[in-house]
N, CA and C atoms as an extended XYZ file, in Angstrom:
438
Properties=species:S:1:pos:R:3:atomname:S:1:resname:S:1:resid:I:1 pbc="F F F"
N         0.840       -1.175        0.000 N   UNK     1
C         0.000        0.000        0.000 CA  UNK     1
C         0.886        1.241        0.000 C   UNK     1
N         0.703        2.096       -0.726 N   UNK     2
C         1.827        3.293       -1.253 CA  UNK     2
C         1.212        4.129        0.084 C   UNK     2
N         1.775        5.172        0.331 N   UNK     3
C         1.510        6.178        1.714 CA  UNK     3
C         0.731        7.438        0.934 C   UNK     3
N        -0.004        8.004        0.996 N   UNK     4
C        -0.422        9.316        0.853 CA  UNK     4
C         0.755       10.647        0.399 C   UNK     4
N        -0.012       10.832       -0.834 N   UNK     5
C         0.722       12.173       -1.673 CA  UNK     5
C         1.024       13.202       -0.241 C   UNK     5
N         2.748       13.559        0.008 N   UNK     6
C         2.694       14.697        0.423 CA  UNK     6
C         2.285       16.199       -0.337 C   UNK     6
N         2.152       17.014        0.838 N   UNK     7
C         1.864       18.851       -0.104 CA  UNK     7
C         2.680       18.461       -1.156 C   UNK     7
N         4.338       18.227       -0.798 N   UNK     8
C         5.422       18.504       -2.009 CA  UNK     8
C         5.061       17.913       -3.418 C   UNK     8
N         4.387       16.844       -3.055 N   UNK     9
C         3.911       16.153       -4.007 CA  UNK     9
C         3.137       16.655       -4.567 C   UNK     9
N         1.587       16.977       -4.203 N   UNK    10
C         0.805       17.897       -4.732 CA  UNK    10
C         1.339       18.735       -5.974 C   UNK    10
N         2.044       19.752       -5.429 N   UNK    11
C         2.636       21.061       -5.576 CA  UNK    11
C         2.968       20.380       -6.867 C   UNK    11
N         4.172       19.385       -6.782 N   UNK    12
C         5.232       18.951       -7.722 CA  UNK    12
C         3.773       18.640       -8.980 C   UNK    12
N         2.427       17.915       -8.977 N   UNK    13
C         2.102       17.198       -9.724 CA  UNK    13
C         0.850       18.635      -10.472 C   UNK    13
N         0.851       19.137       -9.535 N   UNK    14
C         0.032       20.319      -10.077 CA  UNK    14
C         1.138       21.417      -11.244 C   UNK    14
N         2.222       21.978      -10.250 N   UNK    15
C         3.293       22.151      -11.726 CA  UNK    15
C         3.310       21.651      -13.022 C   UNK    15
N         3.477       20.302      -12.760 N   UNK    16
C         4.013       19.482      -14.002 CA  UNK    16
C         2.363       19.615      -14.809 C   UNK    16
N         1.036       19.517      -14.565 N   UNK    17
C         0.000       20.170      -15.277 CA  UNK    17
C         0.220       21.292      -15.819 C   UNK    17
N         0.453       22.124      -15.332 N   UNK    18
C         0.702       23.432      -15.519 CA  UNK    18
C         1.877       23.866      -16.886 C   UNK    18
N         2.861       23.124      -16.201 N   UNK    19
C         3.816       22.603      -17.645 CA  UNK    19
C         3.749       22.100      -18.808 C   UNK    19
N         2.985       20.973      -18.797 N   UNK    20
C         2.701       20.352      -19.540 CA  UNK    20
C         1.108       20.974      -20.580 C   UNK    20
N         0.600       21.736      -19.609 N   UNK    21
C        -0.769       22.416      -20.715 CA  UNK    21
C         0.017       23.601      -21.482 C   UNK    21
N         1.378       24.572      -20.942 N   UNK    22
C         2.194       25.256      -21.508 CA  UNK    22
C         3.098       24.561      -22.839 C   UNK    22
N         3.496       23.385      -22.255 N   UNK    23
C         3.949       22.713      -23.776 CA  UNK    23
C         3.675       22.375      -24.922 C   UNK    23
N         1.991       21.835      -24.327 N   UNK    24
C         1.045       21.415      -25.077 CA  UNK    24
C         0.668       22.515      -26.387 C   UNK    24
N         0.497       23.910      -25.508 N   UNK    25
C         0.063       25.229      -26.212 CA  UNK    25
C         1.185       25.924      -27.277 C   UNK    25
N         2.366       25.896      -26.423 N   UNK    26
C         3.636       25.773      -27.337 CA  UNK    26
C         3.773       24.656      -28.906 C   UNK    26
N         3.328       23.871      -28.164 N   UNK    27
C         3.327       22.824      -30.021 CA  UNK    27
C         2.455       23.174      -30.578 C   UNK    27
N         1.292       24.067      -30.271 N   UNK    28
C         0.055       23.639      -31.316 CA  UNK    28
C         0.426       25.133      -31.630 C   UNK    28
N         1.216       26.529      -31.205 N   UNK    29
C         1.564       27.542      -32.059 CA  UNK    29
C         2.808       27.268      -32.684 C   UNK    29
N         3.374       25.971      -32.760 N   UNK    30
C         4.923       25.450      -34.041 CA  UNK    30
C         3.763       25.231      -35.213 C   UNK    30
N         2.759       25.027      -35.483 N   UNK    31
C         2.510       24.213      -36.681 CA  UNK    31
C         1.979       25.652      -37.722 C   UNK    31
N         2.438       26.735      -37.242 N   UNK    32
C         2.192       27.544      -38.570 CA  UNK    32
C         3.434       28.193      -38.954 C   UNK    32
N         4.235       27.723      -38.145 N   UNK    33
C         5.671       27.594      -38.153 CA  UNK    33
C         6.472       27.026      -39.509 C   UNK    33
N         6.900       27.901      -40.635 N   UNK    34
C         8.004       26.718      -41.551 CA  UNK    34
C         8.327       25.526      -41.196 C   UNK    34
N         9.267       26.108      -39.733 N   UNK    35
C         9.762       24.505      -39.321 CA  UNK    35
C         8.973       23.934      -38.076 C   UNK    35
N         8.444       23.599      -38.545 N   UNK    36
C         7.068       23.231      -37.657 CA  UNK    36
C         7.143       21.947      -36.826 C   UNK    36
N         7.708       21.011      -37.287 N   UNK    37
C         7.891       19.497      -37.289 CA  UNK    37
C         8.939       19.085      -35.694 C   UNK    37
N        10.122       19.816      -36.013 N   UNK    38
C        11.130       19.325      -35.109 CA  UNK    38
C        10.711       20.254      -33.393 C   UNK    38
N         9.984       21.225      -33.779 N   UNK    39
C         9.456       22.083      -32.453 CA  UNK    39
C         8.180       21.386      -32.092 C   UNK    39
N         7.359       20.987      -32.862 N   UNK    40
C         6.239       20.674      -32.494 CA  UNK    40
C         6.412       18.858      -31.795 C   UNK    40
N         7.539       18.071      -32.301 N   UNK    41
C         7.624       16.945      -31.634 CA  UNK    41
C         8.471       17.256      -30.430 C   UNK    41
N         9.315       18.420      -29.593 N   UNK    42
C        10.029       18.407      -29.151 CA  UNK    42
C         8.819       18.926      -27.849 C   UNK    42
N         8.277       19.952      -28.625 N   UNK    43
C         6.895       20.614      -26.952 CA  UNK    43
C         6.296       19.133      -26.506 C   UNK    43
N         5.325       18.328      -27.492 N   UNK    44
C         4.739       17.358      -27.576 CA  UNK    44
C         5.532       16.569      -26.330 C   UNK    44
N         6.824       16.071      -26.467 N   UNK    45
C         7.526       14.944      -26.018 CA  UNK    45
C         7.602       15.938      -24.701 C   UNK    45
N         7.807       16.829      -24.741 N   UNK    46
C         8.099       18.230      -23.333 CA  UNK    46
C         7.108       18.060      -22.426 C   UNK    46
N         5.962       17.642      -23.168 N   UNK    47
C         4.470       17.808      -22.236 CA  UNK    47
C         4.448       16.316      -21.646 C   UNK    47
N         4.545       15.377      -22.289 N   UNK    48
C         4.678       14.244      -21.908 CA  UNK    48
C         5.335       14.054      -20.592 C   UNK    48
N         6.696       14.555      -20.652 N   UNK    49
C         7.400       14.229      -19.947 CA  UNK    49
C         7.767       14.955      -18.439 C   UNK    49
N         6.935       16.431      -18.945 N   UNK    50
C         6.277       16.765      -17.658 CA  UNK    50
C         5.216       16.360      -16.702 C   UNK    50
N         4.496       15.524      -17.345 N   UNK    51
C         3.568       14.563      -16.890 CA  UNK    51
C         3.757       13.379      -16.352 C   UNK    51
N         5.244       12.726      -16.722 N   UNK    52
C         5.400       11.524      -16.504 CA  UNK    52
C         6.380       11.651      -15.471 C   UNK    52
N         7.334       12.825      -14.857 N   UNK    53
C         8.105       13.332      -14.104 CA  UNK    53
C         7.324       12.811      -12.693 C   UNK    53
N         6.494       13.186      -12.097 N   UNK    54
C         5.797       13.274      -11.171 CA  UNK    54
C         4.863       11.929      -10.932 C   UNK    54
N         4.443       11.319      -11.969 N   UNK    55
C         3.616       10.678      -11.929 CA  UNK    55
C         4.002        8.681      -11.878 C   UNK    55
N         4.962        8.782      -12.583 N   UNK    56
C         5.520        7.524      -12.302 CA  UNK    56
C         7.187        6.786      -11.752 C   UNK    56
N         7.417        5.898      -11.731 N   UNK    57
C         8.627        5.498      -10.700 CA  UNK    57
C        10.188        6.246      -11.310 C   UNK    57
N        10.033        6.092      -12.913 N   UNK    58
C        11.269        6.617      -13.581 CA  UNK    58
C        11.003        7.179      -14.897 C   UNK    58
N         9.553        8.174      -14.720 N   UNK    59
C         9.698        9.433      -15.545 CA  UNK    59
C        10.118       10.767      -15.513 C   UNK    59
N        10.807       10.719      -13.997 N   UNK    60
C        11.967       11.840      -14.127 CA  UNK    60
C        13.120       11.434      -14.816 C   UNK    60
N        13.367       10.414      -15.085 N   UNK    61
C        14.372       10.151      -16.392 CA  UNK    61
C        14.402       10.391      -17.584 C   UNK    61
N        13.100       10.965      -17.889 N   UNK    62
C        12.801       11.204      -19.705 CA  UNK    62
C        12.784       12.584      -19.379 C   UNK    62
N        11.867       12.965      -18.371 N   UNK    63
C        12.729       14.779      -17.898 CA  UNK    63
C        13.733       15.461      -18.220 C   UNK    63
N        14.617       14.550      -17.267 N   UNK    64
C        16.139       14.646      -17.588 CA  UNK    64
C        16.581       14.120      -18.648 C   UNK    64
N        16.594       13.340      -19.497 N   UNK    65
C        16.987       13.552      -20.970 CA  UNK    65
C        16.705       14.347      -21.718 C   UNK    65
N        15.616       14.951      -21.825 N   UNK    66
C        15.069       16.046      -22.195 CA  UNK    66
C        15.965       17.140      -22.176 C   UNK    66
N        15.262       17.403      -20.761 N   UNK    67
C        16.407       18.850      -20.130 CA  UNK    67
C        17.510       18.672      -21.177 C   UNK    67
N        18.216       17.775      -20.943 N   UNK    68
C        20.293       17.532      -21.750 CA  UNK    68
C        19.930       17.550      -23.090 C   UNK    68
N        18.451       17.276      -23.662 N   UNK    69
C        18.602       17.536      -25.071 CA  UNK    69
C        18.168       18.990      -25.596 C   UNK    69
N        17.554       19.498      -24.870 N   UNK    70
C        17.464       20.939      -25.223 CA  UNK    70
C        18.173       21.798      -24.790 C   UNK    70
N        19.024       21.260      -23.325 N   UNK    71
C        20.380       22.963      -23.302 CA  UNK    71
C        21.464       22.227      -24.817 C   UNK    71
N        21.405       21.188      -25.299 N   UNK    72
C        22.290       21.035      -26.223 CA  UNK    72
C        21.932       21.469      -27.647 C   UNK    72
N        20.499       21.222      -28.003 N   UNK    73
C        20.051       21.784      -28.867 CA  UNK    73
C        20.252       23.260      -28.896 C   UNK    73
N        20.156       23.781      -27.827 N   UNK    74
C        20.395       25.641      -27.625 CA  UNK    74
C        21.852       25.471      -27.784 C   UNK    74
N        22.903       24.719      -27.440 N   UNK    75
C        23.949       24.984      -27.649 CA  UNK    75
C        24.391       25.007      -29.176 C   UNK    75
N        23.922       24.334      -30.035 N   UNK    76
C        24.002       24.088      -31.331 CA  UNK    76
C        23.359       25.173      -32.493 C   UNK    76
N        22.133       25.387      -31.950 N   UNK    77
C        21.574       27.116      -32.565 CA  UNK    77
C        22.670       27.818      -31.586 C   UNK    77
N        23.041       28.089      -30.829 N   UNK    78
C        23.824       29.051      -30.187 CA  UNK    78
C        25.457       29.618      -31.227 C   UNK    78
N        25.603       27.505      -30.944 N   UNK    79
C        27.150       28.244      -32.096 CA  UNK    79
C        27.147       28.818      -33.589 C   UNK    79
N        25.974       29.042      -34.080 N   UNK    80
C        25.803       29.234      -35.197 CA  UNK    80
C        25.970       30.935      -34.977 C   UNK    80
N        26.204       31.361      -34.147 N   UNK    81
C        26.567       32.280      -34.105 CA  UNK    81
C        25.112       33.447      -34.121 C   UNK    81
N        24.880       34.499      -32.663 N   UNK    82
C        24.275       35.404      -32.402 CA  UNK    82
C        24.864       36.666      -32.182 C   UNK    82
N        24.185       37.834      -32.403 N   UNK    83
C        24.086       39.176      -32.687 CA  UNK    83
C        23.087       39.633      -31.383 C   UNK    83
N        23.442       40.673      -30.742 N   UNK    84
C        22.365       41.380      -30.018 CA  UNK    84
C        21.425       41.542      -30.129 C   UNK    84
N        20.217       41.844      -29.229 N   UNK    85
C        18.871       42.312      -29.775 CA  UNK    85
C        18.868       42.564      -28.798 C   UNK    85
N        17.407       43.885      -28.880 N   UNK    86
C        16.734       44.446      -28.036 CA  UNK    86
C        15.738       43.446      -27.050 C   UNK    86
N        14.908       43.684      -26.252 N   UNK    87
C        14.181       43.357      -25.517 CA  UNK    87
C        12.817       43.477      -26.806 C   UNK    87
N        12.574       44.828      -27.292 N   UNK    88
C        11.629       44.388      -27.966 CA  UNK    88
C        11.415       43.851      -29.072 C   UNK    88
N        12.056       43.626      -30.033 N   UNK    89
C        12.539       42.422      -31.096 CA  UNK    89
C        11.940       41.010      -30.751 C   UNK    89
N        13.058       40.885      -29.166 N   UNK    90
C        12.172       39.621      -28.564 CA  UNK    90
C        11.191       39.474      -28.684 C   UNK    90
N        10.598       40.289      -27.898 N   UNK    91
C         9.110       40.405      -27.431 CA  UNK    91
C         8.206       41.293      -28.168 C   UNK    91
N         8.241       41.946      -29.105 N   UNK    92
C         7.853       42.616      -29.983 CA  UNK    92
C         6.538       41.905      -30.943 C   UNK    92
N         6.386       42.058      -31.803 N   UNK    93
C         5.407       41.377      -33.023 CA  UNK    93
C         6.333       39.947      -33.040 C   UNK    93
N         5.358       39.403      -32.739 N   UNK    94
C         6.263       37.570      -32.574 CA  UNK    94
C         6.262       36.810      -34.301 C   UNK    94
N         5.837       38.043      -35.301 N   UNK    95
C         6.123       37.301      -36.553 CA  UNK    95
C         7.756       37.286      -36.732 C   UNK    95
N         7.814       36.425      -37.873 N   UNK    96
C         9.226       36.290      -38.122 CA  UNK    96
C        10.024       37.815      -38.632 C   UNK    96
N        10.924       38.326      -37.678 N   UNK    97
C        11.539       39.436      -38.076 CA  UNK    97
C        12.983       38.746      -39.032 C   UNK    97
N        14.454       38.092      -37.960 N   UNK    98
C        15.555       37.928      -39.041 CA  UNK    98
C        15.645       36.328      -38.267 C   UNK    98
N        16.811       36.053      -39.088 N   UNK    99
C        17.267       34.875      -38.193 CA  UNK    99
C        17.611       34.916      -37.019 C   UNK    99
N        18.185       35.490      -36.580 N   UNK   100
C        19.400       36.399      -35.512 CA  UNK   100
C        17.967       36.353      -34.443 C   UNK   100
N        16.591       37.075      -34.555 N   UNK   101
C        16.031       36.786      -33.549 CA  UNK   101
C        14.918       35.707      -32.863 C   UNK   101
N        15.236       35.041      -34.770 N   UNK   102
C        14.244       33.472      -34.371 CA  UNK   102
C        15.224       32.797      -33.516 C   UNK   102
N        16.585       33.161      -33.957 N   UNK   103
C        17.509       32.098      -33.119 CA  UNK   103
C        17.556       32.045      -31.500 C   UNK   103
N        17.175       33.717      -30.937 N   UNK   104
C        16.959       34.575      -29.984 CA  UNK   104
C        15.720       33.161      -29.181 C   UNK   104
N        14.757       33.556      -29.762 N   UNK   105
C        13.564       32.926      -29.320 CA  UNK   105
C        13.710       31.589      -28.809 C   UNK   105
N        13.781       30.776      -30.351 N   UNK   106
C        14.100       29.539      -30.355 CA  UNK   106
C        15.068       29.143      -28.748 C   UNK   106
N        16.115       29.846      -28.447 N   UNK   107
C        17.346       29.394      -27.618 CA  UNK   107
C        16.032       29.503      -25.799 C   UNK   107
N        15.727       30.782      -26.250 N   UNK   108
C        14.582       30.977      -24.789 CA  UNK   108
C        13.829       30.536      -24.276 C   UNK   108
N        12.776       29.572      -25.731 N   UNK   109
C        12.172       28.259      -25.166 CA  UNK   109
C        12.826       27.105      -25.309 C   UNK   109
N        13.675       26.856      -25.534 N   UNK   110
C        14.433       25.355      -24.985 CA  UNK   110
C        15.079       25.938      -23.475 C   UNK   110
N        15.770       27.116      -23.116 N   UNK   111
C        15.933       27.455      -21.898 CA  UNK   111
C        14.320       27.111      -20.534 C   UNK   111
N        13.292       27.873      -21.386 N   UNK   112
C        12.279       27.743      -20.212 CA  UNK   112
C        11.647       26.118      -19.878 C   UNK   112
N        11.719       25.668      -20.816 N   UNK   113
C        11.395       24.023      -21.199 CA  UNK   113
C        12.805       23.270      -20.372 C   UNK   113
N        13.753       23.996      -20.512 N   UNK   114
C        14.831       23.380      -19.838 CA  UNK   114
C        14.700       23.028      -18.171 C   UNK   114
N        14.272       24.302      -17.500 N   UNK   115
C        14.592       24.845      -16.693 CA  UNK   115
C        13.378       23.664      -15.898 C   UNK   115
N        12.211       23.959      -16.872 N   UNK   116
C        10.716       23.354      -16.040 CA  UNK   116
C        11.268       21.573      -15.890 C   UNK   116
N        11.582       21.135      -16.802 N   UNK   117
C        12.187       20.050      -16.785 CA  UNK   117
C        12.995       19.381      -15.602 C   UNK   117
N        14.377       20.612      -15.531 N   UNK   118
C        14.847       19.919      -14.770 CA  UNK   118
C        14.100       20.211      -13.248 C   UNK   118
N        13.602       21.022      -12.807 N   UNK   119
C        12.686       20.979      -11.993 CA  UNK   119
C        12.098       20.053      -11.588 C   UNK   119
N        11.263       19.183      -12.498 N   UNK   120
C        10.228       18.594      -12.340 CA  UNK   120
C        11.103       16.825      -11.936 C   UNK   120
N        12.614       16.769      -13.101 N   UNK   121
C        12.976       15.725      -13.133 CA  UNK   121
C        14.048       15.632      -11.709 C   UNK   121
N        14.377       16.928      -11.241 N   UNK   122
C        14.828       16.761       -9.737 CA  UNK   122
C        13.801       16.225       -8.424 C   UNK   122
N        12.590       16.948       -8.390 N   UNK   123
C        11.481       16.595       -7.621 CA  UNK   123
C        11.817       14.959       -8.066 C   UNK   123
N        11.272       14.736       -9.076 N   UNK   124
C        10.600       13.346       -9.299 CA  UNK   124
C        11.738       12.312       -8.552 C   UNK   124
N        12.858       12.659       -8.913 N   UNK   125
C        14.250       11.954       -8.064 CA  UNK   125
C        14.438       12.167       -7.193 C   UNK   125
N        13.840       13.038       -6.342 N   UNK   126
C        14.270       12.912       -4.898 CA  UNK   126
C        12.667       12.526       -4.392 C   UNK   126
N        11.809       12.075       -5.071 N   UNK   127
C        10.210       11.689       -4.025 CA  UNK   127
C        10.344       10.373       -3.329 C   UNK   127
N         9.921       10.522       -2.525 N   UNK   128
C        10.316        9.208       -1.694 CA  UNK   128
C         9.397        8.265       -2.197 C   UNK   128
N        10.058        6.633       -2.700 N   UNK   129
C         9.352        5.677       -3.180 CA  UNK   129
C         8.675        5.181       -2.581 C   UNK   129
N         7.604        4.110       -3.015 N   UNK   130
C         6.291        3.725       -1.744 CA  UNK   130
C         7.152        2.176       -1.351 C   UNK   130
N         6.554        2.077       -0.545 N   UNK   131
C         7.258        0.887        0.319 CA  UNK   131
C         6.798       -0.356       -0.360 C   UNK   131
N         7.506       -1.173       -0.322 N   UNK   132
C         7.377       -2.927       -1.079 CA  UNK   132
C         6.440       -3.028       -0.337 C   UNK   132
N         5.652       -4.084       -1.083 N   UNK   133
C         4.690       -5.312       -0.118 CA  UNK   133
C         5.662       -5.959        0.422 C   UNK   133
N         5.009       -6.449        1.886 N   UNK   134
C         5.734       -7.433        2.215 CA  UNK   134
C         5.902       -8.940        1.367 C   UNK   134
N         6.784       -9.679        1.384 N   UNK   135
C         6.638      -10.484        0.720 CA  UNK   135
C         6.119      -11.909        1.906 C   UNK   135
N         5.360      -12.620        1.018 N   UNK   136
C         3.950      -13.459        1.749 CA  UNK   136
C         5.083      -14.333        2.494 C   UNK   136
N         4.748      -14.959        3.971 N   UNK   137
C         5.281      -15.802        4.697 CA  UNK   137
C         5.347      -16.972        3.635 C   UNK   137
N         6.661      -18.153        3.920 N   UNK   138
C         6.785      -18.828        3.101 CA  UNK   138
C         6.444      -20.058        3.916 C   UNK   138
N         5.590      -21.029        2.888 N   UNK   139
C         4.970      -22.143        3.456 CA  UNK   139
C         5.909      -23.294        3.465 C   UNK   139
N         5.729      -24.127        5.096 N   UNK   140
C         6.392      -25.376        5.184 CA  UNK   140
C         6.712      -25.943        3.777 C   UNK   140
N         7.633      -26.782        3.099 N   UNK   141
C         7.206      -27.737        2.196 CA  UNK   141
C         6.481      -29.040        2.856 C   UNK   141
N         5.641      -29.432        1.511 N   UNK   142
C         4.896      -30.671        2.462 CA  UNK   142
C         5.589      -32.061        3.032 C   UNK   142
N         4.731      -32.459        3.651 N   UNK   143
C         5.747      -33.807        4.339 CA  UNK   143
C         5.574      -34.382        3.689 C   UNK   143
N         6.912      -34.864        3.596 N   UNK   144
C         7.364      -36.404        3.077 CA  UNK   144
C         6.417      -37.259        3.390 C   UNK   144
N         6.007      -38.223        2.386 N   UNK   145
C         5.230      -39.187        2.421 CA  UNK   145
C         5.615      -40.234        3.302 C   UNK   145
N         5.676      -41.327        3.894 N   UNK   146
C         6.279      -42.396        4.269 CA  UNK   146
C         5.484      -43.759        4.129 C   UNK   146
């Protein structure tokens, strides 16, 4: 019999909703996106795995792969080399202005996706596991016939 969700728990499983309806919303604005495909399976798998962080024995492990695949993915748009921008560029008319600030963007949500991740995939690794069944008393073998 598993013990009762602590608050932390709560907290942790209500986040990862919270995350995961943000990821969810994130993929379904990639698909008017050119590159629509590799963002929209990456939120998708994001939402998942904010869901599965909290919820089962070793889905803070797909968390954390995650997490390591998107600060690396940002590392890879990163070396391609960036230029300054303003604050409002960023945040400005979210149509496509240059490369320089899709790259901007792009790097900010694999950062915030990063961040929720590892969050969620630290909680999930440190929740305390539910206790084994005991295992059933073991029966005499039967007697020998004689």
């Amino acid at each position: 019999m598993q013990p009762p969700p602590t608050p932390l728990a709560h907290a942790t499983r209500a986040l990862a909703v919270i995350f995961a309806a943000v990821f969810t919303l994130s993929a379904y604005w990639q698909l008017n996106d050119p590159d629509w495909l590799p963002w929209f399976t990456f939120y998708c798998a994001s939402a998942v795995a904010a869901l599965a962080a909290p919820w089962t024995t070793r889905g803070w492990m797909l968390a954390a792969a995650l997490c390591v695949g998107a600060v690396l993915w940002g590392a890879v748009i990163a070396s391609a080399g960036l230029d300054p921008i303003t604050w409002e560029e960023l945040t400005g008319d979210l149509s496509m202005k240059t490369l320089n600030v899709e790259r901007h963007r792009e790097i900010g949500g694999l950062g915030i996706v990063s961040l929720a991740l590892a969050a969620l995939a630290i909680a999930g690794a440190n929740a305390p596991t539910a206790p084994r069944a005991p295992l059933p008393p073991e029966r005499p073998p039967p007697a020998a016939r004689s």
